[in-house]
N, C-alpha and C positions, 0 to 999 in steps of 0.2 A: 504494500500500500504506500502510495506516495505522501509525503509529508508539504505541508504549504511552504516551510523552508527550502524543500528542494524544488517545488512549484515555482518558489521565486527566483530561484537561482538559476533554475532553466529558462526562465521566462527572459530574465538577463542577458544570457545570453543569445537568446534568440535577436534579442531587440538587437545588441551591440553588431551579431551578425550581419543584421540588416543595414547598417548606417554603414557596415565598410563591404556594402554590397556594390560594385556598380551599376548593375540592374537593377537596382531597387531603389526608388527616387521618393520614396514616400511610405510612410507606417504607419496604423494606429492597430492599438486595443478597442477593442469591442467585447461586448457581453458584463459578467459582476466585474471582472475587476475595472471596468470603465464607467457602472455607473454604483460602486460601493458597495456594491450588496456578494462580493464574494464570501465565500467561508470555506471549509477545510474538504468539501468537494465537488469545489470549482475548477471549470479544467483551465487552459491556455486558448484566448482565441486573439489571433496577432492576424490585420488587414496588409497585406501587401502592395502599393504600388508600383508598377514594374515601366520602367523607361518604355516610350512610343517605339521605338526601332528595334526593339527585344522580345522574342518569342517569350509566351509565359510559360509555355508549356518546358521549354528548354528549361527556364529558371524554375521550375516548379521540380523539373527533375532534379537537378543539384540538392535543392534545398529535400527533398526526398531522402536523398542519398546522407545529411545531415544530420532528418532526424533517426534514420536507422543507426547510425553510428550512436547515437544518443540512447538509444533504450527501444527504439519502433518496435512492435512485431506485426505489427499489421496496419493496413490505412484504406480507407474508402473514400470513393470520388463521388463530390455532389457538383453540380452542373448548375444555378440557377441565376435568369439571364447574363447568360453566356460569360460570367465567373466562374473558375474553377474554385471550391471549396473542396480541400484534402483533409482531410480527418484521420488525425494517427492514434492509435493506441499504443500504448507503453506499456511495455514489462511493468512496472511500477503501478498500473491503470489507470496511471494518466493519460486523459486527452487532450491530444493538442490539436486545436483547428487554425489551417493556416489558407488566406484566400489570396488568389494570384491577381490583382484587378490588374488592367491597361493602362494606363497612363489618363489619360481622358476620362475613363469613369470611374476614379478612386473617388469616393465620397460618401459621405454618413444615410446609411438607409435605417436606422433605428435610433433611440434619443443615446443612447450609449456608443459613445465616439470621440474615444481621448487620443487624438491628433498627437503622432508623436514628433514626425518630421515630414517633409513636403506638403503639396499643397493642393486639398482636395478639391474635387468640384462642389458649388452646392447642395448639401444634402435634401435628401429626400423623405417623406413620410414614408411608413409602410401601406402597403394597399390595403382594403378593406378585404375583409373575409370575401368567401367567396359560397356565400348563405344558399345558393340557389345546387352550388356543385354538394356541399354539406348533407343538402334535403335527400337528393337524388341518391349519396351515396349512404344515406337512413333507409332508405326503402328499399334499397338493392341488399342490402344487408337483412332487413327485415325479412324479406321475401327467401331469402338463403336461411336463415334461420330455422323458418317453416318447414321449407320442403327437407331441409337438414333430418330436425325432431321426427317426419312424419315416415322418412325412412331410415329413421334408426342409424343414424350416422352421427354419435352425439358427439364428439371430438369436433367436429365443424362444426355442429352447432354449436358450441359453446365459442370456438373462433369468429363467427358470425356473430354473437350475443355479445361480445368481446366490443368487435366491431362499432358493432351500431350503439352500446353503450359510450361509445366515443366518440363518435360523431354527434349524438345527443349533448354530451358535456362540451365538445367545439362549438354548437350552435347556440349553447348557454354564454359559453363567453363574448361570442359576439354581438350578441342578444344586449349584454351588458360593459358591453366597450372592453373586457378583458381581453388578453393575448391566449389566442387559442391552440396556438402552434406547443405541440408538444405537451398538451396539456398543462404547461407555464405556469397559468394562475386562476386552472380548475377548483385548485382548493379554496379560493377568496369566493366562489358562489354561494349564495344562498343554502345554508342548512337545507332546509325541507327537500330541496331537489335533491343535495346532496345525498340526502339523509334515503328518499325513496329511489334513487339509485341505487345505493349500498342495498338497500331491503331486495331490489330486484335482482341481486347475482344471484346465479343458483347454487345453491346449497351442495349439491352431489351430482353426478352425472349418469342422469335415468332423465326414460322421456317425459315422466309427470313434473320433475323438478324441472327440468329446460324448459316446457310447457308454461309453467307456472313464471318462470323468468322470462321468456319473451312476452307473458300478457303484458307481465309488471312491469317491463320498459315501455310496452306502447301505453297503458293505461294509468299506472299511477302519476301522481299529478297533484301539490298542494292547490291548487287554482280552482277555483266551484263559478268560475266567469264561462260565460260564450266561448268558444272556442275561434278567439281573435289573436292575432299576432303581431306582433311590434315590429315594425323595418329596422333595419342596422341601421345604429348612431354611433359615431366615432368614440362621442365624449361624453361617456356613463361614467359616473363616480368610481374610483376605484375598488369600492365594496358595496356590492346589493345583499341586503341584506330582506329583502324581498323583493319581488316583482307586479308590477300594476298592466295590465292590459289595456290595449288601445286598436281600436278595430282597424282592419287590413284586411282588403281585398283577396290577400296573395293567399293559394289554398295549397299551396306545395304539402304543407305538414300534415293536412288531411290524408295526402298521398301514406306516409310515415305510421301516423296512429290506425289508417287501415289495413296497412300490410302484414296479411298472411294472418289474421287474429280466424277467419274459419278453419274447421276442420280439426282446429289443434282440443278442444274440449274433451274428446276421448283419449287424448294424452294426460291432459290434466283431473280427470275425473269429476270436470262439472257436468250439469248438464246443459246439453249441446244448447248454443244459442243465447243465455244467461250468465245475466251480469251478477258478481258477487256484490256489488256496490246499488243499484239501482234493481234492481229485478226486473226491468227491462226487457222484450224477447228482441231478438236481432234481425237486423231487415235483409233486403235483399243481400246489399253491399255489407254485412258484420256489424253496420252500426244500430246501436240502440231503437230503439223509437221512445222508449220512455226513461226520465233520470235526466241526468248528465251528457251521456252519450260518449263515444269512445273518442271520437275528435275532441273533445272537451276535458274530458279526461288524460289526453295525450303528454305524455312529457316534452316531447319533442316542440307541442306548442306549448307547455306551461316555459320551457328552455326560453322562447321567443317573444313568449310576452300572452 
C-alpha cells in the first residue's frame, strides 16, 4: 500500500520531470490535490501540455517507459475528445493519471486546475449530463433484468440490477446538480432515495429475491406526487436533502418504471397483477389503475424530481 509520503515524492518528481521536459511546454494538477480535498487514497493526476510540433503519442511513450521504471504494472488508455488519458497502476496501488493535451487545447475543463507552468487556453465548464442517454440506458437494463430472472440466469440478473441501480443514482445526481460521473457524490443524495435503494439490492440470488429487487428499483419511491419530472439545472445546492417536483412534459422515465414489471409476479410470489402498496389491478401496459401507480411510484422519476 502506498503511503501519501511517497505519493508526494512521486508526484515531485513527476512535476520536476516535466519542466526539464522539452516537449512538455505546460503542466497542471487536476483532481483532490488541486482543489484540497485529497486524503491518504488519492491517486496522482498530472495535465500534460505537449509542444504544437510534437507527437503526443511519441511523448506519451517515453513518459510510459518512466512510469514502469517507477513501480507501473499495468496502464489503461482512455480517449476523450481526442486526449489521451493513460492511467497507470503501481505495485504500490497507486494511481497515476497522466493526460497528453496539444498545445492549443491544454486548459481547465473542471473547477480543479492548479496551473503549474505554461499557459492554458481558457477553461471550460463540464457538459451537462447526458439525462436522455441515462433514461435509455435504465430501461435497457430494466428490460435485461426481466428477461434475465424469467430464465433463470440470475448472475446477469443481478449485473443488470447492478446496472440500472446506477444509472438511477446518475440520474439522481443530475437531477440535483451533483457530479454523477463515477458515482463522485452519490453519497450527498437524499437519505430516503438512498435509503430505498439500499432496501432494493437483493438479499441472495434466487428468482423470488431478484424478482422482489427489480420491483423495488422501479417502484419504491419516497415521492406520493404525480409522476412529474424536473429538467436538468446546472446549479442545485450542493446537498438535497429532499426533493420537490415540478411538472414536465418529458415521459422518458415512464419508459424506466415500466420496464419488464409483467410476468415477473410468479417469480416473486404475488399475485399476478397486484400492487403491495395500493391494491391496484394492473392494466394493459403493468401500470396501476388504482393508488399511486407504478410511474409514480418510480425511483427513477422520484431521482428526477
Amino acid at each position: 500500500m502506498f503511503t501519501p509520503t511517497g505519493r508526494a515524492r512521486l508526484r515531485e518528481e513527476l512535476i520536476a520531470a516535466a519542466r526539464c521536459d522539452d516537449d512538455v511546454v505546460g503542466a497542471a494538477l487536476v483532481g483532490s490535490a488541486a482543489t484540497g480535498r485529497e486524503d491518504a487514497w488519492s491517486d496522482i493526476d498530472l495535465v500534460l501540455q505537449i509542444a504544437r510540433d510534437v507527437d503526443p503519442d511519441t511523448v506519451a511513450a517515453r513518459w510510459t517507459e518512466r512510469l514502469y521504471e517507477r513501480g507501473a504494472v499495468d496502464h489503461l488508455d482512455v480517449i476523450a475528445g481526442g486526449v489521451l488519458y493513460r492511467v497507470f497502476l503501481l505495485a504500490s496501488t497507486l494511481q497515476v493519471d497522466l493526460s497528453f493535451w496539444p498545445e492549443g487545447t491544454f486548459r481547465g475543463t473542471e473547477p480543479g486546475f492548479e496551473l503549474l507552468f505554461g499557459t492554458p487556453q481558457p477553461a471550460t465548464t463540464p457538459k451537462d449530463p447526458d439525462t436522455g442517454h441515462l433514461i435509455g440506458m435504465g430501461w435497457l437494463h430494466a428490460l435485461h433484468a426481466r428477461s434475465a430472472i424469467a430464465r433463470s440466469r440470475p448472475w446477469q440478473a443481478v449485473m443488470m440490477l447492478d446496472q440500472l441501480r446506477d444509472q438511477v443514482l446518475a440520474l439522481a445526481c443530475a437531477r440535483h446538480g451533483l457530479n454523477p460521473h463515477h458515482g463522485r457524490e452519490a453519497d450527498r443524495l437524499a437519505e430516503p432515495l438512498l435509503d430505498a435503494l439500499g432496501k432494493a439490492r437483493a438479499g441472495a440470488v434466487n428468482g423470488a429475491e431478484l424478482a422482489r429487487s427489480h420491483r423495488a428499483l422501479l417502484e419504491a419511491s419516497p415521492t406520493k406526487s404525480p409522476g412529474t419530472i424536473r429538467p436538468w439545472r446546472p446549479a442545485w445546492p450542493p446537498r438535497c436533502a429532499s426533493w420537490q417536483p415540478s411538472p414536465s412534459t418529458d415521459p422518458r422515465p415512464h419508459l424506466i418504471a415500466n420496464a419488464g414489471l409483467r410476468d415477473l409476479d410468479r417469480f416473486s410470489g404475488r399475485e399476478p397483477g397486484r400492487s403491495r402498496h395500493s391494491g391496484g389491478e394492473a392494466g394493459e401496459h403493468g401500470q396501476q389503475q388504482q393508488g399511486t401507480g407504478l410511474v409514480q411510484r418510480g425511483v427513477v422519476v422520484a431521482a428526477l424530481g
